[in-house]
PyMOL commands that place a pseudoatom at each C-alpha (Angstrom):
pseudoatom trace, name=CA, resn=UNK, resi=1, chain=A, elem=C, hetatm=0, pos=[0.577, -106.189, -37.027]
pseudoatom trace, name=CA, resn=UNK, resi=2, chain=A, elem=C, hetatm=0, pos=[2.324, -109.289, -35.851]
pseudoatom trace, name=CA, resn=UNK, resi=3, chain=A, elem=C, hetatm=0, pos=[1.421, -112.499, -36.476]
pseudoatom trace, name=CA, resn=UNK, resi=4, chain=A, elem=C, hetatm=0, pos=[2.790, -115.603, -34.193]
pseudoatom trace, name=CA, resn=UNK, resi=5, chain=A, elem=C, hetatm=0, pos=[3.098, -119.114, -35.268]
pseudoatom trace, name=CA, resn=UNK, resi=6, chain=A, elem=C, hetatm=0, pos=[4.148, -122.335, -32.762]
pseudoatom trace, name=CA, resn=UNK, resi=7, chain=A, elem=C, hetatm=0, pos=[6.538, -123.710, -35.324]
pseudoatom trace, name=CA, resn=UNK, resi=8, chain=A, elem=C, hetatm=0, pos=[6.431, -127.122, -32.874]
pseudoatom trace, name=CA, resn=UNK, resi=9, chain=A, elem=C, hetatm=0, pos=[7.747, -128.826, -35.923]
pseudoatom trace, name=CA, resn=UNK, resi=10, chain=A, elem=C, hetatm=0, pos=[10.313, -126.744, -37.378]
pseudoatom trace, name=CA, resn=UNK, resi=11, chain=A, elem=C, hetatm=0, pos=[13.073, -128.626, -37.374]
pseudoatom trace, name=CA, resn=UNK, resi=12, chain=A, elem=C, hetatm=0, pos=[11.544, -131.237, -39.666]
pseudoatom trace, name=CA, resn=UNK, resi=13, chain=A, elem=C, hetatm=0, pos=[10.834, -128.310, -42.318]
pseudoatom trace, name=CA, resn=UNK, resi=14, chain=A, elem=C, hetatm=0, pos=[14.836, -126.822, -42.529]
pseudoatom trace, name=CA, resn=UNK, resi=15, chain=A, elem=C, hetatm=0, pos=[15.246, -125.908, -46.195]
pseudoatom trace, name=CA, resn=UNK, resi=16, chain=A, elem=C, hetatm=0, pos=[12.203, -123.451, -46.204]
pseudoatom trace, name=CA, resn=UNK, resi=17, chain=A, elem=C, hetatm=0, pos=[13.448, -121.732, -43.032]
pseudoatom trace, name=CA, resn=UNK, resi=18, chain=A, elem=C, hetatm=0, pos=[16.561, -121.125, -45.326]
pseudoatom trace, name=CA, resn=UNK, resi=19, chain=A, elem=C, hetatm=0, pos=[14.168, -119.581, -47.629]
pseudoatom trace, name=CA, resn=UNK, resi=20, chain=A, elem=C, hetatm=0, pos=[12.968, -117.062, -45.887]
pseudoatom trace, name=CA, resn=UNK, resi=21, chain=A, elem=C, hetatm=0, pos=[13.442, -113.185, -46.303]
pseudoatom trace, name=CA, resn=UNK, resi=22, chain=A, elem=C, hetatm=0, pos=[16.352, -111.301, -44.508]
pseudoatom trace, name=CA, resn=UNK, resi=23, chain=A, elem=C, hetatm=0, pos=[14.185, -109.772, -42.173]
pseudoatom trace, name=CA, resn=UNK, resi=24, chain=A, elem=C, hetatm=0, pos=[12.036, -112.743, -41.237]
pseudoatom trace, name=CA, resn=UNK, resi=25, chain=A, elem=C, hetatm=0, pos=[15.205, -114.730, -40.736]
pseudoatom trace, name=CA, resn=UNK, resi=26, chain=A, elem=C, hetatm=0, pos=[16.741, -111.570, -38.457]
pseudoatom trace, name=CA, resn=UNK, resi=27, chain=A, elem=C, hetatm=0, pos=[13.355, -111.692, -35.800]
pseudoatom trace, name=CA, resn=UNK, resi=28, chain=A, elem=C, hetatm=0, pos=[14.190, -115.216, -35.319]
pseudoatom trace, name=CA, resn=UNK, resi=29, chain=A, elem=C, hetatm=0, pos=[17.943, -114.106, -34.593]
pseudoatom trace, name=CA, resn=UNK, resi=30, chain=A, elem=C, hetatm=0, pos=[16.835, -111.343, -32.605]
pseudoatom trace, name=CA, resn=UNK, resi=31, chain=A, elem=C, hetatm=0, pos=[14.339, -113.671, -30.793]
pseudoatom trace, name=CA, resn=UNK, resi=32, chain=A, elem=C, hetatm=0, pos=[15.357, -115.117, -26.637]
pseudoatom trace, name=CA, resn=UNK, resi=33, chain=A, elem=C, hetatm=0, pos=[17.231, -117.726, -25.987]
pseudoatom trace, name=CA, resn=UNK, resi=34, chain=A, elem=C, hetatm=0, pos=[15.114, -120.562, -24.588]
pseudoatom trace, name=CA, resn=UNK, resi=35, chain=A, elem=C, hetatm=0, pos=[16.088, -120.592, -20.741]
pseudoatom trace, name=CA, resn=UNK, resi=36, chain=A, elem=C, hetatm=0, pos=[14.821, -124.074, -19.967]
pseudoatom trace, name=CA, resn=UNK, resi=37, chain=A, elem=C, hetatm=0, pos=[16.706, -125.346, -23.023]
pseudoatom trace, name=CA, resn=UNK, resi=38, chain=A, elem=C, hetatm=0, pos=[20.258, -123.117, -22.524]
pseudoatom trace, name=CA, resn=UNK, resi=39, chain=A, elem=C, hetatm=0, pos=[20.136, -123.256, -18.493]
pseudoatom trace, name=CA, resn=UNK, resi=40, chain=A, elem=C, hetatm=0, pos=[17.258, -125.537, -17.646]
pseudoatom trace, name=CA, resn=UNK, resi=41, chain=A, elem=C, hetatm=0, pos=[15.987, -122.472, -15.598]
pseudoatom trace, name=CA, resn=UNK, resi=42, chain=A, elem=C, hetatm=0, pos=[12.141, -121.562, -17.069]
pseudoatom trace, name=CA, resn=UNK, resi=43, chain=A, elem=C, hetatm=0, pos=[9.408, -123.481, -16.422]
pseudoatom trace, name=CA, resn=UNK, resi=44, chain=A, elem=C, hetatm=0, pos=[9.377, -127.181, -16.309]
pseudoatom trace, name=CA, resn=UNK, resi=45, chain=A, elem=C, hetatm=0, pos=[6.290, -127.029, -18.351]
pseudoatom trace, name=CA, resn=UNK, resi=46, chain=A, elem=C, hetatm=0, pos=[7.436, -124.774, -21.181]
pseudoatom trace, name=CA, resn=UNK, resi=47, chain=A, elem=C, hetatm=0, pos=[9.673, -126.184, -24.097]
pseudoatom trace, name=CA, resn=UNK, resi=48, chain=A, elem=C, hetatm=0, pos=[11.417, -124.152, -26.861]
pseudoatom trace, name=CA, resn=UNK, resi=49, chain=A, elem=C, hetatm=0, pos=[12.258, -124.563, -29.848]
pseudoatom trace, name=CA, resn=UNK, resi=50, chain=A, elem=C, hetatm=0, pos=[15.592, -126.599, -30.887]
pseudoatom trace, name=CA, resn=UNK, resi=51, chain=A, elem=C, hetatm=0, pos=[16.003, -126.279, -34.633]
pseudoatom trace, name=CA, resn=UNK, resi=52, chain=A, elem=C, hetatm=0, pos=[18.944, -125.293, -37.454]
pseudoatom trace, name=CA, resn=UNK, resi=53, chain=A, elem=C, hetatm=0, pos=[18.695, -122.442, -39.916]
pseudoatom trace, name=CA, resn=UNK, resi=54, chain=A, elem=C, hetatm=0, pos=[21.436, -122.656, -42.500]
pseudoatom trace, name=CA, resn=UNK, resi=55, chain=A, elem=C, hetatm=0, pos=[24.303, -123.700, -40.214]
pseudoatom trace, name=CA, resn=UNK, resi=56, chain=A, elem=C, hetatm=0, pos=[23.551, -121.990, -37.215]
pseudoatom trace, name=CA, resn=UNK, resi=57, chain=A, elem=C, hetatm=0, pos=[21.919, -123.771, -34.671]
pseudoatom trace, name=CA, resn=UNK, resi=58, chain=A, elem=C, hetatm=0, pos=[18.897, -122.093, -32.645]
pseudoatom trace, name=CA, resn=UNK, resi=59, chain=A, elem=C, hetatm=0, pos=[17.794, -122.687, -29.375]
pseudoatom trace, name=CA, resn=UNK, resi=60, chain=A, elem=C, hetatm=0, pos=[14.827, -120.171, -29.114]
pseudoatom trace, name=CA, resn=UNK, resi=61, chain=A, elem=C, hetatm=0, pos=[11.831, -119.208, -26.913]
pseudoatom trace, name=CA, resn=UNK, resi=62, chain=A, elem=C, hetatm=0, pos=[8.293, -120.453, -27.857]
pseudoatom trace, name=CA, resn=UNK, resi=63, chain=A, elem=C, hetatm=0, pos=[6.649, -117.283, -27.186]
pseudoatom trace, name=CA, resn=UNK, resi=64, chain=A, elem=C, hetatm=0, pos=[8.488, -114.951, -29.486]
pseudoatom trace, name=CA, resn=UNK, resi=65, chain=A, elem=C, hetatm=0, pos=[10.539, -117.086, -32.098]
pseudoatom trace, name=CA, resn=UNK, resi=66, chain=A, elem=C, hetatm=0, pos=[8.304, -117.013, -34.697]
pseudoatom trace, name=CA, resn=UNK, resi=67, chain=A, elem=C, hetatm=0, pos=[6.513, -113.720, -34.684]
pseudoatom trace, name=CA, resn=UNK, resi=68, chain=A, elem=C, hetatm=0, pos=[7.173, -112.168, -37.544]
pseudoatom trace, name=CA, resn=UNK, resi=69, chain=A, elem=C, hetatm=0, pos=[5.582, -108.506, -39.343]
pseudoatom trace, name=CA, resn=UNK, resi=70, chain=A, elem=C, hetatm=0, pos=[2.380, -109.089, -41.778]
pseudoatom trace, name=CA, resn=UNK, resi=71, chain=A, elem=C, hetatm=0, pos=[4.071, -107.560, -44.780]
pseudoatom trace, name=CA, resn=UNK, resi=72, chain=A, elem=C, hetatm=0, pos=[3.677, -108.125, -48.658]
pseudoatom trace, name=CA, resn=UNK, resi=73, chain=A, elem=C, hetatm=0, pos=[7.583, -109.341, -48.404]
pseudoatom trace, name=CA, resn=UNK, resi=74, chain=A, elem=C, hetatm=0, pos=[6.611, -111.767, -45.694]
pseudoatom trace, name=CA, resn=UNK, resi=75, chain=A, elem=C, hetatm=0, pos=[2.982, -112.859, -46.400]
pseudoatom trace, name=CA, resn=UNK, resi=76, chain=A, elem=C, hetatm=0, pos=[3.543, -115.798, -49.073]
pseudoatom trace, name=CA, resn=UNK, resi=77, chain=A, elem=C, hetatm=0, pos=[6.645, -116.987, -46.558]
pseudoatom trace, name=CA, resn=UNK, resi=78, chain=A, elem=C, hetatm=0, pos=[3.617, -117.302, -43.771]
pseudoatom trace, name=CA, resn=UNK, resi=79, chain=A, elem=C, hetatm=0, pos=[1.645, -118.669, -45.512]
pseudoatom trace, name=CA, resn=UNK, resi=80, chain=A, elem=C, hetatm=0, pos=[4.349, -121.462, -46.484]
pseudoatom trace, name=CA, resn=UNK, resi=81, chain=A, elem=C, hetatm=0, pos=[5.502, -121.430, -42.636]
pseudoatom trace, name=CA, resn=UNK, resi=82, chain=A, elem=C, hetatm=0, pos=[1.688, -122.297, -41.795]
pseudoatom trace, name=CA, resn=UNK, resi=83, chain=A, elem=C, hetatm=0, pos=[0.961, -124.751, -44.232]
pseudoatom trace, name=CA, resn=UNK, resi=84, chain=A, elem=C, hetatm=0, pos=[4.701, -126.579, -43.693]
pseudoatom trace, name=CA, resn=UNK, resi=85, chain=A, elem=C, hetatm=0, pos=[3.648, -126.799, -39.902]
pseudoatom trace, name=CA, resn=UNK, resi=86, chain=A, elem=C, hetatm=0, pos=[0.281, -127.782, -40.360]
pseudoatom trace, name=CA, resn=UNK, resi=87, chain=A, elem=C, hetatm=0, pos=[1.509, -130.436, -42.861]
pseudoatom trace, name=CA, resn=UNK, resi=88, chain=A, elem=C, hetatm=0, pos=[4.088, -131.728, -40.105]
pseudoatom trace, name=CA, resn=UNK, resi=89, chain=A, elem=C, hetatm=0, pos=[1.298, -132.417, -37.569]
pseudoatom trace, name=CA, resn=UNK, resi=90, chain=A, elem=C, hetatm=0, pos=[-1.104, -134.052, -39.318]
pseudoatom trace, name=CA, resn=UNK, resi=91, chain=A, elem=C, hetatm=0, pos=[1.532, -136.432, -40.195]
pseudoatom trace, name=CA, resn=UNK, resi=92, chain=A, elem=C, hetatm=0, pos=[2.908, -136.790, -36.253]
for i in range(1, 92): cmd.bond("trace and resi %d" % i, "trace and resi %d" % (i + 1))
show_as sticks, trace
zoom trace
């Protein structure tokens, strides 16, 4: 099972992303480049994600950035991911 969160605040949340295990932070490697972002070629309506992970920057596709395995590894990092975005928004 996959689970997908729209980490719309993730770049104000940059030390947990560096917490996260290997293969968490690997899916968001492995994830598409956002096209509107890179090339300005998607949809004018659709924004990615802009956002740093260690020293790397990432310029990454809303739909499939964050989608990460429901694991016992990965569950408590979730968890975290969800309550550090919720925590973001309520503040915005």
């Amino acid at each position: 099972m996959l689970v997908r969160i729209y980490g719309e605040y993730a770049n104000k949340y940059p030390d947990f992303l560096d917490t996260m295990p290997e293969g968490m932070a690997q899916s968001i490697k492995n994830a598409g480049e956002c096209k509107r972002l890179v090339h300005n070629t998607c949809s004018p309506k659709c924004t990615g994600y802009d956002f740093m992970m260690g020293n790397e920057r990432f310029q990454k596709c809303r739909y499939n950035c964050f989608e990460f395995l429901v694991t016992d590894e990965n569950n408590p990092f979730i968890k975290s991911f969800i309550e550090n975005e919720l925590k973001e928004r309520t503040a915005a």
